[in-house]
MDTraj code that builds the backbone (N, CA, C; nanometers):
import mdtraj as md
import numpy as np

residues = "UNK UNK UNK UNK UNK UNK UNK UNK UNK UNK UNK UNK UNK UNK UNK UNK UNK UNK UNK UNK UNK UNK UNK UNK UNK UNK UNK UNK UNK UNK UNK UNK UNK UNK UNK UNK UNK UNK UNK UNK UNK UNK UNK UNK UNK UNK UNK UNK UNK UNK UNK UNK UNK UNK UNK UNK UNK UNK UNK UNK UNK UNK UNK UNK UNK UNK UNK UNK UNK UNK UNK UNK UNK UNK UNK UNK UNK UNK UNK UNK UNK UNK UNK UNK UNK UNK UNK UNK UNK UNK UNK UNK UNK UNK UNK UNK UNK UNK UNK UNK UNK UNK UNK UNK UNK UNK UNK UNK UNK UNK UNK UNK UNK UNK UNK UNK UNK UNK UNK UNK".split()
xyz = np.array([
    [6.6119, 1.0038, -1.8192],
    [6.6051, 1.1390, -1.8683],
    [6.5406, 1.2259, -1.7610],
    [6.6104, 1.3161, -1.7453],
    [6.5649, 1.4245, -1.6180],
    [6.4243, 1.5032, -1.7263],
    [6.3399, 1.5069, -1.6467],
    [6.1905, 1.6079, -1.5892],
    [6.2495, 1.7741, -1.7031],
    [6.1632, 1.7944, -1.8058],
    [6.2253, 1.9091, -1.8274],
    [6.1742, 2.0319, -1.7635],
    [6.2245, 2.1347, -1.7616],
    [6.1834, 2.2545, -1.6863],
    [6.0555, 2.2874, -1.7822],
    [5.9670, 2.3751, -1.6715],
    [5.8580, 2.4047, -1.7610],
    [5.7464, 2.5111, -1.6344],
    [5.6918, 2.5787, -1.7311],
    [5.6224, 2.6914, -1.6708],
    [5.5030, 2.6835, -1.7338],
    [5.4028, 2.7087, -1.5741],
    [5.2564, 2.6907, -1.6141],
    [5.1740, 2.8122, -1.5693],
    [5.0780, 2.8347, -1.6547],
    [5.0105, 2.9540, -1.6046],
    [4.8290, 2.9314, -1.6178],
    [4.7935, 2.9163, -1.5129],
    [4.6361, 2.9067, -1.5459],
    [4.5596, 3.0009, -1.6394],
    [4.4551, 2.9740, -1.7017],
    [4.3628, 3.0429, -1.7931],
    [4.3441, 3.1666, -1.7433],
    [4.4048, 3.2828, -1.7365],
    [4.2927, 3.4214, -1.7280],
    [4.2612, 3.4724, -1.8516],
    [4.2360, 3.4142, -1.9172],
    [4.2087, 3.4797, -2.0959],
    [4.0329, 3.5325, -2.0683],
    [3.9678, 3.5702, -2.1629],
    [3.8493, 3.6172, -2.1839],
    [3.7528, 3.5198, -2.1692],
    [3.6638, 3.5310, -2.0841],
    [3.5443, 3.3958, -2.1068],
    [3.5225, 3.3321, -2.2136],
    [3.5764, 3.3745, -2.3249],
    [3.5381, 3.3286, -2.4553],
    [3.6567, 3.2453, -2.4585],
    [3.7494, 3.2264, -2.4182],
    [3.8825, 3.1329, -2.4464],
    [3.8448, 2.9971, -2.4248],
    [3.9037, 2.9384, -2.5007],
    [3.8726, 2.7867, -2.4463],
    [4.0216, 2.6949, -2.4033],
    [4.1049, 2.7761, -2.3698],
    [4.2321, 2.7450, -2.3252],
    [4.2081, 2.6978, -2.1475],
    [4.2369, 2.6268, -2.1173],
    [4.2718, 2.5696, -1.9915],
    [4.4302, 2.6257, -1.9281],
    [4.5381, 2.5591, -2.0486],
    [4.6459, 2.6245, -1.9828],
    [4.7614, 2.6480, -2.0660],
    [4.8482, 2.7172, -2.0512],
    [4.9851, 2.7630, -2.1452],
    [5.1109, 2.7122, -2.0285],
    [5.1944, 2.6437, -2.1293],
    [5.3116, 2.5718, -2.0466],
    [5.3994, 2.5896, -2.1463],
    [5.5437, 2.6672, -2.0618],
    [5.6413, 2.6627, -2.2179],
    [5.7022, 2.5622, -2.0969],
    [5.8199, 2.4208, -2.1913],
    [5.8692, 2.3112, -2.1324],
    [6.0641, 2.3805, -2.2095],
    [6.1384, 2.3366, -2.1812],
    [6.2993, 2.4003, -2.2476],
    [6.2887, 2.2294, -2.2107],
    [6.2856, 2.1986, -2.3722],
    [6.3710, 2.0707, -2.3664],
    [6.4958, 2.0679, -2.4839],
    [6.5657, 1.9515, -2.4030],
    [6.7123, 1.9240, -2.5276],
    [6.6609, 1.8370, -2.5982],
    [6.6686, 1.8561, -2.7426],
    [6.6231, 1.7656, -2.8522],
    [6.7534, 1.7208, -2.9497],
    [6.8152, 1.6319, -2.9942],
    [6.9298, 1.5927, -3.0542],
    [6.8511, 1.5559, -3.1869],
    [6.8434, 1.6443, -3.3129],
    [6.7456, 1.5765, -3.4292],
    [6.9145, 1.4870, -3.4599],
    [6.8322, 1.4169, -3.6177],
    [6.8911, 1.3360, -3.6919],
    [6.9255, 1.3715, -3.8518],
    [6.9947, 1.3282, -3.9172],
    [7.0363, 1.4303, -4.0514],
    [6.9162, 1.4190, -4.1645],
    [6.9385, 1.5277, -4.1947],
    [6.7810, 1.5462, -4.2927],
    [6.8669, 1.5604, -4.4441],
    [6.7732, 1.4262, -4.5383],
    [6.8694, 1.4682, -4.6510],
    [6.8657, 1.5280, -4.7668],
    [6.9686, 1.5479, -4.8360],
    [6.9144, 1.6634, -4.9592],
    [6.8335, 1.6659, -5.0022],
    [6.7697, 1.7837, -5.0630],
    [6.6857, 1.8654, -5.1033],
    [6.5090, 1.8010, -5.0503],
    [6.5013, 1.7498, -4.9474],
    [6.4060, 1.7529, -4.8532],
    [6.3243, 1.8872, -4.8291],
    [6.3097, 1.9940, -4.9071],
    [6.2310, 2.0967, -4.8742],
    [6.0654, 2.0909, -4.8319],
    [6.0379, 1.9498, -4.8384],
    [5.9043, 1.9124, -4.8100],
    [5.8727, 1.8677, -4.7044],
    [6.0103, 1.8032, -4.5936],
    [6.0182, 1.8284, -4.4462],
    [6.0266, 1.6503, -4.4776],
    [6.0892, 1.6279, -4.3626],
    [6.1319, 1.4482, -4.2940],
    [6.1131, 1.4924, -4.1346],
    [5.9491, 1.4445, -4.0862],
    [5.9575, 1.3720, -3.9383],
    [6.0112, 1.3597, -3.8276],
    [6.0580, 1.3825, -3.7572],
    [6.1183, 1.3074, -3.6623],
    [6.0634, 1.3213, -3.5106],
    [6.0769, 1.2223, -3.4342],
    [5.9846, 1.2034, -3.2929],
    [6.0931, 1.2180, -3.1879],
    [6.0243, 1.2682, -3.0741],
    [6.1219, 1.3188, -2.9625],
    [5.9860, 1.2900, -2.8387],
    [6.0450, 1.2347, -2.7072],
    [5.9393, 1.2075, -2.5925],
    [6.0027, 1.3099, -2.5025],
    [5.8288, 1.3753, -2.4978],
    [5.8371, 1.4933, -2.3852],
    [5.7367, 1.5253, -2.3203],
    [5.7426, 1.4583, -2.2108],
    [5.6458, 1.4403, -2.1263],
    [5.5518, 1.5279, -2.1171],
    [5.4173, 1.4299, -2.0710],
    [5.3043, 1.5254, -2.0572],
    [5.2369, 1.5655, -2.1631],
    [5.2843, 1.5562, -2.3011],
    [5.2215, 1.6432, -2.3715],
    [5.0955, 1.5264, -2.4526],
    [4.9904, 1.5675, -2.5066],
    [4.9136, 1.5162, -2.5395],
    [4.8425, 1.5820, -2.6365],
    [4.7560, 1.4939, -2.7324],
    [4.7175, 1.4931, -2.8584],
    [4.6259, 1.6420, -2.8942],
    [4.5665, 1.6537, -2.8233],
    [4.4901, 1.7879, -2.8637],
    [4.5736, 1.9359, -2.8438],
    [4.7069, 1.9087, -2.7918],
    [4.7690, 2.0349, -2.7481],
    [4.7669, 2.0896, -2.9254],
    [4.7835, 2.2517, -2.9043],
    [4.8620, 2.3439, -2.9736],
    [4.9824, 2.3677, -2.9276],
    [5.0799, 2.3260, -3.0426],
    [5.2319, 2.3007, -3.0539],
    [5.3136, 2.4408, -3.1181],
    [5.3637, 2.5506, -3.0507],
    [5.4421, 2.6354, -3.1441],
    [5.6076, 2.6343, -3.0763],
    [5.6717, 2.5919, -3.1524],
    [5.8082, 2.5649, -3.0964],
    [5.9275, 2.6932, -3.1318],
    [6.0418, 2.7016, -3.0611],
    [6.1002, 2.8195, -3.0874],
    [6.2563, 2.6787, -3.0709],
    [6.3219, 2.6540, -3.1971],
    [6.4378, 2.5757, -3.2299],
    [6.5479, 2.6321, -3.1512],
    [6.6702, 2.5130, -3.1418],
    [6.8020, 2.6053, -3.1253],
    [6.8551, 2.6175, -3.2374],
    [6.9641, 2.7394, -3.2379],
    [6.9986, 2.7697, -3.3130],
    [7.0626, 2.6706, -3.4687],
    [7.0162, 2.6494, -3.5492],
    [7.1168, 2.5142, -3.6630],
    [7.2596, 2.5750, -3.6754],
    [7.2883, 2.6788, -3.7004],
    [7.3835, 2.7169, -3.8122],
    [7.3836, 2.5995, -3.9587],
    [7.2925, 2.6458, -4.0068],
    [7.3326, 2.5709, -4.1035],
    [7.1742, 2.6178, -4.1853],
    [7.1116, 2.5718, -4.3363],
    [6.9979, 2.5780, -4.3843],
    [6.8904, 2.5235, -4.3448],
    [6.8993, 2.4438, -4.2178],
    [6.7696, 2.3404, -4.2158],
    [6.6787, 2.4287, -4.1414],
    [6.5078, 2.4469, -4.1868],
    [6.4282, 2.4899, -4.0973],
    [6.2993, 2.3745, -4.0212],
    [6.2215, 2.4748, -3.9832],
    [6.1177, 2.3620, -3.8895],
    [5.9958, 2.4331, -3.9959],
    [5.9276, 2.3010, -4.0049],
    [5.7770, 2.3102, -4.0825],
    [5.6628, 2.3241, -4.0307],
    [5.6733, 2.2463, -3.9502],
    [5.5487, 2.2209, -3.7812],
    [5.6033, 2.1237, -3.6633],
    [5.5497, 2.1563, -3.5819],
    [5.5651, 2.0574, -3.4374],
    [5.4133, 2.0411, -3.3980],
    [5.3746, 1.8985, -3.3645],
    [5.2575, 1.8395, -3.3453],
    [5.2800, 1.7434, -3.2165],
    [5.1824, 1.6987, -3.1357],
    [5.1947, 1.6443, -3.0713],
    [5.1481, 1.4835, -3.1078],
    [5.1910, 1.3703, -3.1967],
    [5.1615, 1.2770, -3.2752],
    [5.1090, 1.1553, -3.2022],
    [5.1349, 1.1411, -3.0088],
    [5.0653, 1.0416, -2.9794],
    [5.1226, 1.1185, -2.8091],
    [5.0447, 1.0596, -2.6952],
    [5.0544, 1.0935, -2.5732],
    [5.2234, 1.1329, -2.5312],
    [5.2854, 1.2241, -2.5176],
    [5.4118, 1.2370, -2.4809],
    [5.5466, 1.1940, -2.5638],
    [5.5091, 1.2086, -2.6941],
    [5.5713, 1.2289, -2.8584],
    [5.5321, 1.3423, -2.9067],
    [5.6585, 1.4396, -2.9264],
    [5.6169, 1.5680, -2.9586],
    [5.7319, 1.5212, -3.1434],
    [5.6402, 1.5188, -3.2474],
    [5.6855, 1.5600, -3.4282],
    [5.7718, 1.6548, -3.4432],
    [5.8663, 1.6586, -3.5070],
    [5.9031, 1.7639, -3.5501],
    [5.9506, 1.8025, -3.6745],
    [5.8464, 1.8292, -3.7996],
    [5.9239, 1.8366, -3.9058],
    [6.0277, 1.9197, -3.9402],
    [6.1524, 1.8510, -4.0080],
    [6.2826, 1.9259, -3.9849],
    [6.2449, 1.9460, -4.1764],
    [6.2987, 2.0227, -4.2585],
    [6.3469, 2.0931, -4.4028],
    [6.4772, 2.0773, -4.4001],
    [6.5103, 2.0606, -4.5027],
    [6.6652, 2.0851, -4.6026],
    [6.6345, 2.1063, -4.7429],
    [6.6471, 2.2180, -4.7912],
    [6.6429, 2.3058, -4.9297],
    [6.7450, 2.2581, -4.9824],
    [6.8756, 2.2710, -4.9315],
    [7.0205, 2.2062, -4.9900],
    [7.0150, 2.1053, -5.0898],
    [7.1280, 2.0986, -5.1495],
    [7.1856, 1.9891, -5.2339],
    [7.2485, 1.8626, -5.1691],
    [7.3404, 1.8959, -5.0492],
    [7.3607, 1.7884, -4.9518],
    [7.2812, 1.7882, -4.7806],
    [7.3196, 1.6589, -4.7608],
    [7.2439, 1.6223, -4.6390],
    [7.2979, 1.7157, -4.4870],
    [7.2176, 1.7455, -4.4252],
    [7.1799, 1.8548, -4.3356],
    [7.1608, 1.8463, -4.1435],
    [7.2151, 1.8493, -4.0727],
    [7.1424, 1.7779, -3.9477],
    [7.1000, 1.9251, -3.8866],
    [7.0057, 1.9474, -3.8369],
    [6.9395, 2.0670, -3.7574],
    [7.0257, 2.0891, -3.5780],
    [7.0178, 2.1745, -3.5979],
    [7.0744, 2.2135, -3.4676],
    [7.0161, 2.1483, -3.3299],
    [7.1323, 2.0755, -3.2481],
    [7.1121, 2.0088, -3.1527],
    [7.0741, 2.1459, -3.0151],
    [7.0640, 2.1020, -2.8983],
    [6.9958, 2.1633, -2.8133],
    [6.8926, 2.1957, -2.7248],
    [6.8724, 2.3242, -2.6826],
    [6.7311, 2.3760, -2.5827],
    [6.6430, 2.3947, -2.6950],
    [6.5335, 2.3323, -2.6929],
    [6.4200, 2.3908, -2.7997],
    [6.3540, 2.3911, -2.7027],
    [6.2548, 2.5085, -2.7172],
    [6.1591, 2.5514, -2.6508],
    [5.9869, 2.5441, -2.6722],
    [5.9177, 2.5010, -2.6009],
    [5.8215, 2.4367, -2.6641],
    [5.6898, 2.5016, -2.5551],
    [5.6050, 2.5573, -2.6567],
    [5.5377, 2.6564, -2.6156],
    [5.3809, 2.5631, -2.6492],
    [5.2870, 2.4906, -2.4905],
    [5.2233, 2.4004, -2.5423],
    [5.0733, 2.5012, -2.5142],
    [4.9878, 2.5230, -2.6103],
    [4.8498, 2.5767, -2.5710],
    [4.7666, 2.4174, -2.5608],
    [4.7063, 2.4209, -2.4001],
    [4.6076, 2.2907, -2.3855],
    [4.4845, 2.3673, -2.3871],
    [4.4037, 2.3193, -2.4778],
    [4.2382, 2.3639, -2.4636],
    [4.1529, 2.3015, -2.3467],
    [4.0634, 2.3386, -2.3406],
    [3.9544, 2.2883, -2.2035],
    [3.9152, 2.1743, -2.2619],
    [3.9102, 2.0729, -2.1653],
    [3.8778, 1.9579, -2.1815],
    [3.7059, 1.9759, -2.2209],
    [3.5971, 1.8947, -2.3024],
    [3.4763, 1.9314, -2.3529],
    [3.4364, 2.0720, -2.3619],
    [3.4877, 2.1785, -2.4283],
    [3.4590, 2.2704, -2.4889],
    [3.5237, 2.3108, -2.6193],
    [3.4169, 2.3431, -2.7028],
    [3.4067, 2.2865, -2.8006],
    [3.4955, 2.4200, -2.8646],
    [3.5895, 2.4224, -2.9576],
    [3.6908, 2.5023, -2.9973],
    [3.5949, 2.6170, -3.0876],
    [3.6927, 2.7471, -3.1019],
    [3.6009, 2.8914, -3.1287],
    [3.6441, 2.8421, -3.2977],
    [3.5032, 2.8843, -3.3480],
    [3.4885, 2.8809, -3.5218],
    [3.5552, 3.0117, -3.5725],
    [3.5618, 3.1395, -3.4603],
    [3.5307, 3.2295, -3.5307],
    [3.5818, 3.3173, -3.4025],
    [3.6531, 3.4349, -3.3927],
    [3.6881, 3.5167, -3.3280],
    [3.5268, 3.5593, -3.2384],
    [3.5332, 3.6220, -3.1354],
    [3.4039, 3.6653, -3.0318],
    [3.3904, 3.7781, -3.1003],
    [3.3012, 3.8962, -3.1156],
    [3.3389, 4.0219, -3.0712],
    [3.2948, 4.0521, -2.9345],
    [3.3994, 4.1157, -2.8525],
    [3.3826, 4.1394, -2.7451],
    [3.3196, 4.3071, -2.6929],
])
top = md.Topology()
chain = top.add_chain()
for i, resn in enumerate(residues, 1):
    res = top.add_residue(resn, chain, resSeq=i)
    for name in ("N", "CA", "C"):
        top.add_atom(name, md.element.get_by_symbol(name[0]), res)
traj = md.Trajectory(xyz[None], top)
């Protein structure tokens, strides 16, 4: 499997950030059929390098044509990115194959995450 493309940008956020770094990766993900009335989401694992357990995961899907949505994307073990797929439907559903785009926030390694917005 080829290296997916991916863009990195070092921390200039506010001293108060505890972000290290923002990387969006365009990977092709092929899900698997999700079946009826699953509106409570079915799993599924995809390896994409690099990514690791403490990341913040916000993903942008390809297109389904069809009813199935996304619930969350997690990063579930070192370079296994989750992806819960939905089907509301009556019959079984497969989510749109493709570029999903995967937008990873890594926090600073030993600093300890914000409880509470700064005021600045």
């Amino acid at each position: 499997m080829a290296a997916p493309n991916s863009q990195s940008t070092p921390n200039s956020q506010s001293p108060f950030s505890t972000l290290q770094q923002i990387a969006v990766i365009s990977q092709t993900i092929t899900p698997g059929s999700v079946g009826a009335a699953n509106a409570s989401g079915v799993l599924q694992t995809f390896n994409v390098a690099g990514l690791q357990t403490t990341d913040i995961i916000v993903l942008t899907p390809a297109a389904t044509g069809n009813a199935t949505t996304v619930g969350s994307a997690f990063c579930a073990a070192a370079g296994v990115l989750s992806i819960q797929f939905n089907n509301p439907t009556a019959g079984a559903l497969t989510p749109g194959a493709g570029v999903y785009l995967i937008t990873v926030f890594r926090p600073a390694p030993g600093i300890a995450l914000l409880t509470g917005m700064p005021i600045l």
